[in-house]
C-alpha positions as CSV (number, residue, x, y, z in Angstrom):
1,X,61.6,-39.9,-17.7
2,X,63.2,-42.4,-15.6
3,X,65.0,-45.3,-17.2
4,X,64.9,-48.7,-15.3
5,X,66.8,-52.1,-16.9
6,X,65.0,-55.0,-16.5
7,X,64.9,-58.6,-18.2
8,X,62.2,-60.3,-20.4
9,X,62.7,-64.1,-22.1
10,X,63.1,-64.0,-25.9
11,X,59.7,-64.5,-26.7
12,X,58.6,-60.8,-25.0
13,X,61.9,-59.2,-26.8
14,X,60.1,-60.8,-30.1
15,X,57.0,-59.7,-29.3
16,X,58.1,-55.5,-28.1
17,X,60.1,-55.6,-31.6
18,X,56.8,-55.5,-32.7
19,X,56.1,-52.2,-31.5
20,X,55.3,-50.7,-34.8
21,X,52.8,-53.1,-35.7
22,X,51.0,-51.9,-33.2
23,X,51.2,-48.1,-33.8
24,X,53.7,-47.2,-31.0
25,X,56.7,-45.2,-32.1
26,X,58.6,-47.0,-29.5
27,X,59.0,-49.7,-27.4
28,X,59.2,-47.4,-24.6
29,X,56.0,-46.3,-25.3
30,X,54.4,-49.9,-26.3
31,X,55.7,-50.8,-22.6
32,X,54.8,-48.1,-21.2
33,X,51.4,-48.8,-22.2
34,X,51.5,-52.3,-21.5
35,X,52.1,-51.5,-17.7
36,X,49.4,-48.8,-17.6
37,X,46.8,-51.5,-19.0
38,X,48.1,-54.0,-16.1
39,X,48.1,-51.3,-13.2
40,X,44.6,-50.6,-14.2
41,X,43.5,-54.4,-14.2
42,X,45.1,-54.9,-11.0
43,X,42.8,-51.6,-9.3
44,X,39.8,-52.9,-11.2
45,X,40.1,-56.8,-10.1
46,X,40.8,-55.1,-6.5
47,X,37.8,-52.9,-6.3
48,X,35.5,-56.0,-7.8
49,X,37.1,-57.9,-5.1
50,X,36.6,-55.2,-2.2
51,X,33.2,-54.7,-3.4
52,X,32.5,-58.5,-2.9
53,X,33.5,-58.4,0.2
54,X,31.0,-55.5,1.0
55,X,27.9,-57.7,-0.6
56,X,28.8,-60.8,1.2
57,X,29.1,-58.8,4.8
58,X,25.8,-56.8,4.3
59,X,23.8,-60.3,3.0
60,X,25.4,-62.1,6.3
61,X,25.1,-59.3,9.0
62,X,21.2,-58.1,9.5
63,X,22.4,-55.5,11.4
64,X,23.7,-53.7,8.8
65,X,20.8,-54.3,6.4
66,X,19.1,-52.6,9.3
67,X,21.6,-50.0,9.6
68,X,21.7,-49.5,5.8
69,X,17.5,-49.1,5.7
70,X,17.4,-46.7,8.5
71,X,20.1,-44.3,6.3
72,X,17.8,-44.7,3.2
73,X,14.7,-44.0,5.4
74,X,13.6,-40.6,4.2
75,X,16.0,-40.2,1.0
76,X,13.7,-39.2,-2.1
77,X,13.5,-42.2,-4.9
């Protein structure tokens, strides 16, 4: 694995001593964990934000509701 050194204030070194309270054997492994949680908040608030974008472009353009109908013509239900 690769080691990085970084700095946290007092209150997040009190709380990744903790580490066992939360059933990590490590806090390498409570961090690690940490930072996978994050990543995949940042990827899920990005999609929700991309797929907002798409809604708000397909309510405000009529030519792609048009578009969008005429690819859906003929699909089964």
């Amino acid at each position: 694995m690769v080691q990085s050194k970084f700095s946290i204030d007092e209150k997040q070194a009190d709380f990744l001593n903790t580490y066992r309270a939360y059933g990590f054997k490590d806090k390498s492994s409570m961090l690690r964990e940490a930072i996978e949680h994050f990543k995949k908040q940042l990827e899920s608030e990005s999609l929700r934000r991309s797929a907002d974008l798409y809604a708000e472009v397909y309510a405000e353009d009529r030519n792609v509701r048009e578009l969008t109908a005429a690819a859906l013509a003929g699909w089964p239900e």
